[in-house]
Backbone as JSON Lines, residues from 0, in Angstrom:
{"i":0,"aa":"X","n":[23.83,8.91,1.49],"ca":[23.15,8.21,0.41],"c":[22.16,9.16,-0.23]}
{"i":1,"aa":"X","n":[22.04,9.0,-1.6],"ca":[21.04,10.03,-2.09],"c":[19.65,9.78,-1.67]}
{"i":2,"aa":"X","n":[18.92,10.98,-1.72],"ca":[17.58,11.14,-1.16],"c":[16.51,10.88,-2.67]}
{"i":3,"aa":"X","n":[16.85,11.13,-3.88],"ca":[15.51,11.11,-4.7],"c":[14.67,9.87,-4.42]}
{"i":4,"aa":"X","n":[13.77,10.5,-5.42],"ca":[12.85,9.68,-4.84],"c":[12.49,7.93,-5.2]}
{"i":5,"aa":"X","n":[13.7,7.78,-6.53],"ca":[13.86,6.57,-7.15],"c":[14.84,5.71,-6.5]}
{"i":6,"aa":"X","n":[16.11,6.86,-5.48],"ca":[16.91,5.93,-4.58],"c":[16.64,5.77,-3.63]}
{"i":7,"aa":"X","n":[15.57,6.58,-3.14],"ca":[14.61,5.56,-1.59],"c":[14.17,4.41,-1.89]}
{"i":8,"aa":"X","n":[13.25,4.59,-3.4],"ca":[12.61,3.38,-3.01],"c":[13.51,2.18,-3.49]}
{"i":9,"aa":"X","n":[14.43,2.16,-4.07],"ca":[15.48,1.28,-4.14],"c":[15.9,0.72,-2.64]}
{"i":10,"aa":"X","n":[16.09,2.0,-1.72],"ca":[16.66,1.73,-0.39],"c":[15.98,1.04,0.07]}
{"i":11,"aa":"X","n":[14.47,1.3,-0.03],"ca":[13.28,0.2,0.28],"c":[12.96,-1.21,0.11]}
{"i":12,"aa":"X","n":[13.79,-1.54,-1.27],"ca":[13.67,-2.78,-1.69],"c":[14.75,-3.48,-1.03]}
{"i":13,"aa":"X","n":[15.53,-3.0,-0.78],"ca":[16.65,-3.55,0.25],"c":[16.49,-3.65,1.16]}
{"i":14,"aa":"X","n":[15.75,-2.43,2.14],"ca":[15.14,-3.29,3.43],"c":[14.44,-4.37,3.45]}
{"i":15,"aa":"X","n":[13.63,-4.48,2.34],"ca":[12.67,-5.69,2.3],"c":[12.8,-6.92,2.07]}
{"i":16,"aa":"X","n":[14.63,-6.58,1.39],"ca":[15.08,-7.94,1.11],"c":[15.7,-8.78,2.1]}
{"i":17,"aa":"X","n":[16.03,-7.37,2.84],"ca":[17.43,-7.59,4.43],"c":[16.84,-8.02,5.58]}
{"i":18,"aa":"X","n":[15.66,-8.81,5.83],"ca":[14.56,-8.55,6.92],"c":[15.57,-9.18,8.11]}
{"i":19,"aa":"X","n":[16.8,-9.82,8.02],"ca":[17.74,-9.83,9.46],"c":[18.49,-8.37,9.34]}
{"i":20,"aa":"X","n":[18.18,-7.65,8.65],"ca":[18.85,-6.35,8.8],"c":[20.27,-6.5,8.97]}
{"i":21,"aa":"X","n":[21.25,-7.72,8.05],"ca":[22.72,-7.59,8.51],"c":[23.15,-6.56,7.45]}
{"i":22,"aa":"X","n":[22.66,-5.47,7.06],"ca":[22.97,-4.44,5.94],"c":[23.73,-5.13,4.76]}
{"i":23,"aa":"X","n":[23.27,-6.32,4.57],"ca":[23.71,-6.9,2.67],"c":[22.82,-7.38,2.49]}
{"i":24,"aa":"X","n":[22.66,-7.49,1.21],"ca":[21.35,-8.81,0.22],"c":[22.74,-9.66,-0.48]}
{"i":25,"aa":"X","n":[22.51,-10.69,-0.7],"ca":[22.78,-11.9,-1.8],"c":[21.61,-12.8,-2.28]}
{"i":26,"aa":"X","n":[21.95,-13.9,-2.84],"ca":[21.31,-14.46,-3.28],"c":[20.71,-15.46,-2.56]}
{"i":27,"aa":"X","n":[20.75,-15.55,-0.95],"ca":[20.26,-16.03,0.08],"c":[18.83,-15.3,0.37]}
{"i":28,"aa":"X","n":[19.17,-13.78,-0.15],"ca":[18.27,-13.07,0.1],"c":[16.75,-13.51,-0.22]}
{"i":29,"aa":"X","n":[17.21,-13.1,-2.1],"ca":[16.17,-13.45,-2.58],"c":[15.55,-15.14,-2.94]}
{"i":30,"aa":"X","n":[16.37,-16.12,-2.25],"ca":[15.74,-17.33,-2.33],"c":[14.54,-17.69,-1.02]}
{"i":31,"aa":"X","n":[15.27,-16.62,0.43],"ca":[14.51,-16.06,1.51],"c":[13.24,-15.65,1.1]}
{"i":32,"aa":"X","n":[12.98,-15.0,0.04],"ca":[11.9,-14.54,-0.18],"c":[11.07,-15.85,-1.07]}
{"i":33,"aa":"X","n":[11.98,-16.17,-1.99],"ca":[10.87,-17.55,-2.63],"c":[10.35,-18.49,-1.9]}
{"i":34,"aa":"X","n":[11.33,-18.65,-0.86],"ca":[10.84,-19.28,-0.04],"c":[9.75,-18.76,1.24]}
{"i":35,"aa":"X","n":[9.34,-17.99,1.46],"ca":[8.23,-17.48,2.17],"c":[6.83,-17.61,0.72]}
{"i":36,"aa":"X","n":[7.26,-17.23,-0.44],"ca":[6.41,-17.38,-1.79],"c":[5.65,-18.97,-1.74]}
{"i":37,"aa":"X","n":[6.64,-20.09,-1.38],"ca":[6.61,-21.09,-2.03],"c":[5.36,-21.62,-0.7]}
{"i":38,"aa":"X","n":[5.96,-20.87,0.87],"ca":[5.42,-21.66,1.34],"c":[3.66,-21.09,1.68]}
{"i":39,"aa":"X","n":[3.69,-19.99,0.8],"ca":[2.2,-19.21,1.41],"c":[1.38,-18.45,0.08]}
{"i":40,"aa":"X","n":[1.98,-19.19,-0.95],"ca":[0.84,-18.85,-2.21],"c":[0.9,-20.08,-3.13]}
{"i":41,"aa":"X","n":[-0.02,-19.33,-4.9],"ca":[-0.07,-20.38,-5.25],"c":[0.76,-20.08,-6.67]}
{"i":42,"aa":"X","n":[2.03,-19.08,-6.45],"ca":[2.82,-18.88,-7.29],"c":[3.57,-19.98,-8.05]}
{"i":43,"aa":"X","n":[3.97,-19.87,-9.54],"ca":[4.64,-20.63,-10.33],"c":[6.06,-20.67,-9.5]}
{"i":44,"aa":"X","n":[7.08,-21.18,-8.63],"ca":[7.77,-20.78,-7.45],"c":[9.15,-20.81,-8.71]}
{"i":45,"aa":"X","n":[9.4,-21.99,-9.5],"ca":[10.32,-22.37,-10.15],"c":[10.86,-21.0,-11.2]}
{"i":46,"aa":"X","n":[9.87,-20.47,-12.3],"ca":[9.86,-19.58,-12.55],"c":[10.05,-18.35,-11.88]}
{"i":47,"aa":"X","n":[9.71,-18.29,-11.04],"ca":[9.9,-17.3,-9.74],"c":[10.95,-16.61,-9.65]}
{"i":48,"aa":"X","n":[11.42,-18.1,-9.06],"ca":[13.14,-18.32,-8.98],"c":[13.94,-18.21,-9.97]}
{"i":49,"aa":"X","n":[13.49,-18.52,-11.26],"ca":[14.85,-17.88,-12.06],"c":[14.71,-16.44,-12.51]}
{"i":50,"aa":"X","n":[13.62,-16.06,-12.2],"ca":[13.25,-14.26,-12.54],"c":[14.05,-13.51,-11.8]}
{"i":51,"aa":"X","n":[14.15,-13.67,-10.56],"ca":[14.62,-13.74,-9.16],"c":[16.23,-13.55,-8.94]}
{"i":52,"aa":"X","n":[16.44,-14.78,-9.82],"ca":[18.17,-14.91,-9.93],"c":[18.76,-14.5,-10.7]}
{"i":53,"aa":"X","n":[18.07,-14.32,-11.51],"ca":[18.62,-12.98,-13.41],"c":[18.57,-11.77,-12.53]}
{"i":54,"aa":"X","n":[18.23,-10.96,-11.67],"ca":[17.7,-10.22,-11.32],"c":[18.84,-9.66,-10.04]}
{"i":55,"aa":"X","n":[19.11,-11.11,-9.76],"ca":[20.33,-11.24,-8.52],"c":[21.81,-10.78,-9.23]}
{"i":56,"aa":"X","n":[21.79,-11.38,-10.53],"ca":[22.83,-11.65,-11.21],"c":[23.35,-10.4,-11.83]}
{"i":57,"aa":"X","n":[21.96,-9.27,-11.87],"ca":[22.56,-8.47,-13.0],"c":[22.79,-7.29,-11.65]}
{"i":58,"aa":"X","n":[22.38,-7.57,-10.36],"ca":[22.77,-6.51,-9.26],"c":[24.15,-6.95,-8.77]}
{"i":59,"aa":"X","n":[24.76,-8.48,-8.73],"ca":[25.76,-8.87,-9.14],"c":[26.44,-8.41,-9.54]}
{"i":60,"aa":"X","n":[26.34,-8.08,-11.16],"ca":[27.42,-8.16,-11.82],"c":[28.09,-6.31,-12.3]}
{"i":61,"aa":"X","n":[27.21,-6.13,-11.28],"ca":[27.17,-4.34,-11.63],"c":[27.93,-3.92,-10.55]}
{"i":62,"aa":"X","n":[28.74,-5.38,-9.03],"ca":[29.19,-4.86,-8.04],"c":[30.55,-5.84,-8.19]}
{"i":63,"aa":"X","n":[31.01,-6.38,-9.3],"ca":[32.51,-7.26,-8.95],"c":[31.79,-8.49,-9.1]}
{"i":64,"aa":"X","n":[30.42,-8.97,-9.01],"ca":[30.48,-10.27,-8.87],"c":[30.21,-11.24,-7.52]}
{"i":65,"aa":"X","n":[30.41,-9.95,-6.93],"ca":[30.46,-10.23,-4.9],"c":[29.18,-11.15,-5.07]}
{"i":66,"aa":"X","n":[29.55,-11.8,-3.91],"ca":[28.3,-12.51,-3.23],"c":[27.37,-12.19,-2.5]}
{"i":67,"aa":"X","n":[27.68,-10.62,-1.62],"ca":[26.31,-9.79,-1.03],"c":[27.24,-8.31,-1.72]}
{"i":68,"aa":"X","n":[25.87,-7.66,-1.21],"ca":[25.94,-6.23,-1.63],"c":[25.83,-5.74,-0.61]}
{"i":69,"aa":"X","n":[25.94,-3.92,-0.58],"ca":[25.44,-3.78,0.54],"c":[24.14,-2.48,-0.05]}
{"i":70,"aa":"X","n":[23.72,-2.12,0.8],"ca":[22.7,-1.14,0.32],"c":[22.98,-0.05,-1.01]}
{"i":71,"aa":"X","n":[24.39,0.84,-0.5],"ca":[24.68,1.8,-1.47],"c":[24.96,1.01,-2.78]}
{"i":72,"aa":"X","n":[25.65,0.05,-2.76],"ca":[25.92,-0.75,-3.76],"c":[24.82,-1.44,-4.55]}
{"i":73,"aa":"X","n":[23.53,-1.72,-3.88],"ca":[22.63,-2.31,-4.37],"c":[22.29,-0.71,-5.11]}
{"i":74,"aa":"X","n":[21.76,0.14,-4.45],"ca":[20.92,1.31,-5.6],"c":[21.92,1.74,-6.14]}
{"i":75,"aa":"X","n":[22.88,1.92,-6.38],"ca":[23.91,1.48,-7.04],"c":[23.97,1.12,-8.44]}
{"i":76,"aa":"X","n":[23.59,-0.09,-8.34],"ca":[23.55,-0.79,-9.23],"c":[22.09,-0.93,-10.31]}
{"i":77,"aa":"X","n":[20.97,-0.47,-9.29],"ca":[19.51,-0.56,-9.85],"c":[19.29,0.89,-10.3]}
{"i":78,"aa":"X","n":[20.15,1.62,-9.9],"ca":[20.28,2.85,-10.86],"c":[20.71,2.99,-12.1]}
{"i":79,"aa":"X","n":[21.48,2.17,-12.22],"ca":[22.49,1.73,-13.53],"c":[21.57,1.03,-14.34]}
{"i":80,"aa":"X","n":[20.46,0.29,-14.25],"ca":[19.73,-0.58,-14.58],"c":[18.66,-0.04,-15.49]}
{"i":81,"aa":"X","n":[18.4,0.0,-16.69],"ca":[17.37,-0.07,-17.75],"c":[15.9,0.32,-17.46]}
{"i":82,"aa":"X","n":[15.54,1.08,-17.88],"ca":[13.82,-0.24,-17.98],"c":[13.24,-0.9,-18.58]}
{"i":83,"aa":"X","n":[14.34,-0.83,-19.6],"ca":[13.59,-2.36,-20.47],"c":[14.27,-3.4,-19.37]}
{"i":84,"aa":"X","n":[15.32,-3.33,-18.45],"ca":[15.7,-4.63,-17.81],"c":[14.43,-4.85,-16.82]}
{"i":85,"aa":"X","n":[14.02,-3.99,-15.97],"ca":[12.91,-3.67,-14.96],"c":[11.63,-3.96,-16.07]}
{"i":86,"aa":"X","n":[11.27,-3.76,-17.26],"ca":[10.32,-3.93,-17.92],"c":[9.9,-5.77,-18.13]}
{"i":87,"aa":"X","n":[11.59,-6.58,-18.69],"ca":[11.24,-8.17,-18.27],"c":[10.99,-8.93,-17.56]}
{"i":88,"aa":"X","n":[12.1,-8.09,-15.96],"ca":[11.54,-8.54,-14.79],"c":[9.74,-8.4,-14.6]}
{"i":89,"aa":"X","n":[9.73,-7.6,-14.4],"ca":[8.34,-7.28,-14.05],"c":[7.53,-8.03,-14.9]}
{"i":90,"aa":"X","n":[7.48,-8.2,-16.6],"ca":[7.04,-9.35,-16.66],"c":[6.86,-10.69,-16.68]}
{"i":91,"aa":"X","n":[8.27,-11.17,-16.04],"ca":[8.4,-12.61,-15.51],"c":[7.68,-12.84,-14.52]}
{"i":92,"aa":"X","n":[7.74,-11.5,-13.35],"ca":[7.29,-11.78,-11.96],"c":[5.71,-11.64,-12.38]}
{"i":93,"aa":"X","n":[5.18,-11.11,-13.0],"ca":[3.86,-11.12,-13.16],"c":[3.67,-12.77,-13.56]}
{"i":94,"aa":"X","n":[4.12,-12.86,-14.63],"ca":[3.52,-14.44,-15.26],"c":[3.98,-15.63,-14.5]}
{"i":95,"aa":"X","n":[5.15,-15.53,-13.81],"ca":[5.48,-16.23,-12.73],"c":[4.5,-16.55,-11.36]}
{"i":96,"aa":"X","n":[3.72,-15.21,-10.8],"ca":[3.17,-14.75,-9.92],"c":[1.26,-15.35,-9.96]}
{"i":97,"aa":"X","n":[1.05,-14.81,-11.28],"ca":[-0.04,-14.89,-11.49],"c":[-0.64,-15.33,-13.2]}
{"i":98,"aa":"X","n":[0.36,-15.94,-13.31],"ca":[0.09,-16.76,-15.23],"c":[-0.29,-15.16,-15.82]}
{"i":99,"aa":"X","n":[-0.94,-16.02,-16.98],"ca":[-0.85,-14.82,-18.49],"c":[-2.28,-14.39,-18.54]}
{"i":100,"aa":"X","n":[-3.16,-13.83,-17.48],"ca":[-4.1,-13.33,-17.53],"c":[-4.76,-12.67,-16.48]}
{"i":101,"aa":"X","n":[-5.99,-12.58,-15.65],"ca":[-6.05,-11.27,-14.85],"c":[-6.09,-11.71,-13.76]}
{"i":102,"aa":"X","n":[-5.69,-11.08,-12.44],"ca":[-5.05,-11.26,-11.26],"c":[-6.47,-10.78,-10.49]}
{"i":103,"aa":"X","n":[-6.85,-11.08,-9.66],"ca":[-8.11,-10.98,-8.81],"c":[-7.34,-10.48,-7.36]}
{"i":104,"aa":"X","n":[-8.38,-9.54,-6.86],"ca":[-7.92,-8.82,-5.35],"c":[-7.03,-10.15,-4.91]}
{"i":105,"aa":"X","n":[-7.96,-11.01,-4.39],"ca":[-7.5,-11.96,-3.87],"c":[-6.52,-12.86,-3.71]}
{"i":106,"aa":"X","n":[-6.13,-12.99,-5.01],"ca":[-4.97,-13.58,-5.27],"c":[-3.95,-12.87,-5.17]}
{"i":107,"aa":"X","n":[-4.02,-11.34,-5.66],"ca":[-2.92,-10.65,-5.49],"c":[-2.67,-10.11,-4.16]}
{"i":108,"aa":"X","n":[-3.51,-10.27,-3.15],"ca":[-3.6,-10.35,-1.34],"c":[-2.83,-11.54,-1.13]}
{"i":109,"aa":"X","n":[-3.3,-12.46,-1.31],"ca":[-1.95,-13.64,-0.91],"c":[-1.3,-14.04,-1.32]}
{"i":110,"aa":"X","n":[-0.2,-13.15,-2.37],"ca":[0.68,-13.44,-2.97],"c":[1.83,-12.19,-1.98]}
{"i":111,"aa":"X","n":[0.67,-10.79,-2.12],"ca":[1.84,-9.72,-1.29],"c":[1.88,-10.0,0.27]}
{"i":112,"aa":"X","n":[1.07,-10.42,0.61],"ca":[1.48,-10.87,1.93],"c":[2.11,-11.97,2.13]}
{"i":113,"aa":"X","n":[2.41,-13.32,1.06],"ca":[3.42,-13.8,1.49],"c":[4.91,-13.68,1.4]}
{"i":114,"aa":"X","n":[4.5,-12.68,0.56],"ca":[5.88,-12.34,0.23],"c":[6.46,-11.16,1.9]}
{"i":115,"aa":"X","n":[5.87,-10.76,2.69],"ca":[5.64,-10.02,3.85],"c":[5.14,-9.14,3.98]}
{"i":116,"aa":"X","n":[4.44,-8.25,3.11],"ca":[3.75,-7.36,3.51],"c":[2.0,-7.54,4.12]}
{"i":117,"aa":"X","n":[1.49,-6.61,4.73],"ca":[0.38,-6.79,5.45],"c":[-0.92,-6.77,4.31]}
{"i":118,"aa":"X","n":[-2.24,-7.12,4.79],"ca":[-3.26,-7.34,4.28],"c":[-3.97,-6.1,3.65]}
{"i":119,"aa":"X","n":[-3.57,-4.81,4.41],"ca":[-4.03,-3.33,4.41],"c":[-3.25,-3.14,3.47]}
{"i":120,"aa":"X","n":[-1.98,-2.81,3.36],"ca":[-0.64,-2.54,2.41],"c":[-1.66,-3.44,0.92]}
{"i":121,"aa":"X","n":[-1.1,-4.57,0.76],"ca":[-1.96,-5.19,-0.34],"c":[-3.37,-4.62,-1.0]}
{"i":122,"aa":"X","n":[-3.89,-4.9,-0.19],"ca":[-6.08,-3.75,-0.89],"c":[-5.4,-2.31,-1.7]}
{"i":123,"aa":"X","n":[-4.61,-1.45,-0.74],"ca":[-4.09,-0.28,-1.61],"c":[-3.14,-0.4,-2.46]}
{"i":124,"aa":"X","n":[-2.47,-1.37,-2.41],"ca":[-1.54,-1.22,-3.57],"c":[-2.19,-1.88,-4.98]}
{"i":125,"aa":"X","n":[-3.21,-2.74,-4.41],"ca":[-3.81,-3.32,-5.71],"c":[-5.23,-2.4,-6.38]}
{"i":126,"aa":"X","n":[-5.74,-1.04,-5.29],"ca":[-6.29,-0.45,-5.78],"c":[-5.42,0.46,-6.59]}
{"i":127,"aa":"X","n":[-4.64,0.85,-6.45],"ca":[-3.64,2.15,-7.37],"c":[-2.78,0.95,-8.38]}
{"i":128,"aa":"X","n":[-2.67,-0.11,-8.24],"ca":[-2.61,-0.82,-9.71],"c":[-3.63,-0.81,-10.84]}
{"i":129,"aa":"X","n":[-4.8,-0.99,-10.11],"ca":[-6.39,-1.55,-10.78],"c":[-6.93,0.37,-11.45]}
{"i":130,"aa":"X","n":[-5.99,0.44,-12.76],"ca":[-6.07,1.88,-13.21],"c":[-7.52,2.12,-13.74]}
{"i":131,"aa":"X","n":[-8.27,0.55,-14.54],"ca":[-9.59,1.12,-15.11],"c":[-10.58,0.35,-14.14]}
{"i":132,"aa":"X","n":[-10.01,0.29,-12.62],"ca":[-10.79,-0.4,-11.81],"c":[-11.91,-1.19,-11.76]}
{"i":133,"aa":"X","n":[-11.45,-1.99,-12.82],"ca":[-12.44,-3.26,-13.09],"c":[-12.53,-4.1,-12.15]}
{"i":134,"aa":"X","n":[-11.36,-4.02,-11.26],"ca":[-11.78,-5.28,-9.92],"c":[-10.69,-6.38,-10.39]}
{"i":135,"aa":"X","n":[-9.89,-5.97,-11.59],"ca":[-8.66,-7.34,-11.72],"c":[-7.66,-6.2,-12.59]}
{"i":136,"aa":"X","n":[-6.28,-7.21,-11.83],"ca":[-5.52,-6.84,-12.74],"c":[-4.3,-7.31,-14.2]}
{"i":137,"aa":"X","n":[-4.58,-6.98,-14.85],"ca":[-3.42,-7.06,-15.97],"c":[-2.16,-6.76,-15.89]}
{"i":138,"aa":"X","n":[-1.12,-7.55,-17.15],"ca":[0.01,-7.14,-17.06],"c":[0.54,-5.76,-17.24]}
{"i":139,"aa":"X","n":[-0.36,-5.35,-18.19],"ca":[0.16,-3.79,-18.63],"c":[-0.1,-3.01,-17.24]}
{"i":140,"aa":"X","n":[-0.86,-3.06,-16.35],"ca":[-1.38,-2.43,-14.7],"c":[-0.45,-2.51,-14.25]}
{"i":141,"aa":"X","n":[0.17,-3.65,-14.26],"ca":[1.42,-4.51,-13.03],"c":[2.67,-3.15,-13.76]}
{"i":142,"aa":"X","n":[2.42,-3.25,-14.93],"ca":[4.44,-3.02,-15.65],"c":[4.17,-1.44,-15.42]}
{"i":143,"aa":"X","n":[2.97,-0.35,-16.08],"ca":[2.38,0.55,-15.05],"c":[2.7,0.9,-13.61]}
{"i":144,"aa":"X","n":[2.66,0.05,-12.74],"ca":[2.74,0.87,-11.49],"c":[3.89,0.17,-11.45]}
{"i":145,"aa":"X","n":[5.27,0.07,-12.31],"ca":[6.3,-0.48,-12.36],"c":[7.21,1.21,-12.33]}
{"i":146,"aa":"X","n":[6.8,1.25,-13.37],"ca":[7.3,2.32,-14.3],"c":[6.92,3.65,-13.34]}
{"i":147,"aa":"X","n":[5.67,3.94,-13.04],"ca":[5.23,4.78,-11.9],"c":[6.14,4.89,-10.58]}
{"i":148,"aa":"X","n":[6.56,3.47,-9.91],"ca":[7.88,3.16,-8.9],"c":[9.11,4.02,-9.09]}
{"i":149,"aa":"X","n":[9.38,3.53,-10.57],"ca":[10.72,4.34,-10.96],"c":[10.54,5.51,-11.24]}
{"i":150,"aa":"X","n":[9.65,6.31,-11.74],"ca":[9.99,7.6,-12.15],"c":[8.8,8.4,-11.63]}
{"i":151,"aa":"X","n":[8.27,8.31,-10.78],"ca":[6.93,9.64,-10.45],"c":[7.51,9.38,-9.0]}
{"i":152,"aa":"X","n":[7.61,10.15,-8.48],"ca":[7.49,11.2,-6.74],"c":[6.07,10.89,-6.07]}
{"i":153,"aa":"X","n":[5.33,10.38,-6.55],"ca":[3.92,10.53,-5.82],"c":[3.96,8.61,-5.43]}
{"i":154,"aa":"X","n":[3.07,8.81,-4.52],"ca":[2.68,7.45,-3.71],"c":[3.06,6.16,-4.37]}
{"i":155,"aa":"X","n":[3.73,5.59,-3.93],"ca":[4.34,4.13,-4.4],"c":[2.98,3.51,-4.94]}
{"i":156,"aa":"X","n":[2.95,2.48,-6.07],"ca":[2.33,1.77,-6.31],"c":[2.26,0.86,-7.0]}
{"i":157,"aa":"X","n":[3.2,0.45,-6.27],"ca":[3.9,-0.89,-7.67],"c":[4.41,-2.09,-6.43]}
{"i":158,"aa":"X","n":[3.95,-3.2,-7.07],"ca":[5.39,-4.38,-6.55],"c":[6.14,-4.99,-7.0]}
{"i":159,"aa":"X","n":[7.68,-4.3,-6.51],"ca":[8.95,-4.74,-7.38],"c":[9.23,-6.08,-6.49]}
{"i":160,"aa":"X","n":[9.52,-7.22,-7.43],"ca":[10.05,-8.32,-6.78],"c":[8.98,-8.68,-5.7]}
{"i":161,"aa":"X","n":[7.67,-8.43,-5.85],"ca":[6.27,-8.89,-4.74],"c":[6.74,-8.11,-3.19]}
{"i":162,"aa":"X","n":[7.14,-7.14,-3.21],"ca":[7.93,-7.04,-1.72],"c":[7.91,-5.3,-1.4]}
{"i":163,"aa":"X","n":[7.72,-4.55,-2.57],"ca":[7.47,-2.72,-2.42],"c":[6.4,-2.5,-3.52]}
């Protein structure tokens, strides 16, 4: 599997999606995840979910249509993928996540940890979002350390799908 540094972290988002590790994602996957969302924040969940499933659909439809993928097939497919497509996601999941205005440490702490990541993971990822470190963040921050995910080599700092 390729090593750059845009198909790790792809590989990454697949571990995060696979947390029984049976090496596929479907759309079990990511409802797995709304559902950890639904039951441990105070996310728009509905919206969520169809950000979620456009998202399923277009990693879908880039593999036959299958019902799981498997890893190579997933970066695969998110290689093939835009960034204006990664540019809507990201702002669904923002306004989905956290409505149409600024996101506070706090909220954005228990949104990434319910989605599974830890409390430590969260503080740093929302400090290397928080670019004019005002203490909140915006959409343009969020789509920022989006864009940073996909194309810079240096320290992750973005959350794709609330989960890397």
């Amino acid at each position: 599997m390729a090593t750059d540094h845009k198909s790790q972290r792809f590989q990454d988002l697949f571990d995060a999606l696979d947390p029984d590790r049976n090496d596929v994602v479907g759309k079990h996957s990511f409802d797995n995840l709304i559902s950890r969302l639904d039951d441990n924040s105070d996310t728009n969940i509905r919206d969520l979910q169809k950000a979620f499933h456009e998202f399923w659909r277009t990693v879908q439809s880039r593999n036959g249509n299958r019902p799981t993928v498997s890893k190579q097939q997933f970066v695969d497919a998110l290689n093939a993928t835009h960034l204006k497509e990664f540019d809507l996601l990201s702002g669904r999941v923002f306004a989905s996540a956290f409505g149409f205005g600024e996101v506070t440490k706090d909220k954005f702490v228990r949104y990434y940890t319910a989605a599974g990541g830890d409390e430590a993971a969260a503080q740093e990822v929302f400090t290397r979002l928080d670019g004019d470190r005002d203490g909140v963040l915006v959409r343009q921050e969020f789509h920022s350390g989006l864009v940073n995910y996909l194309h810079n080599s240096a320290p992750a700092s973005s959350v794709v799908l609330g989960v890397v």
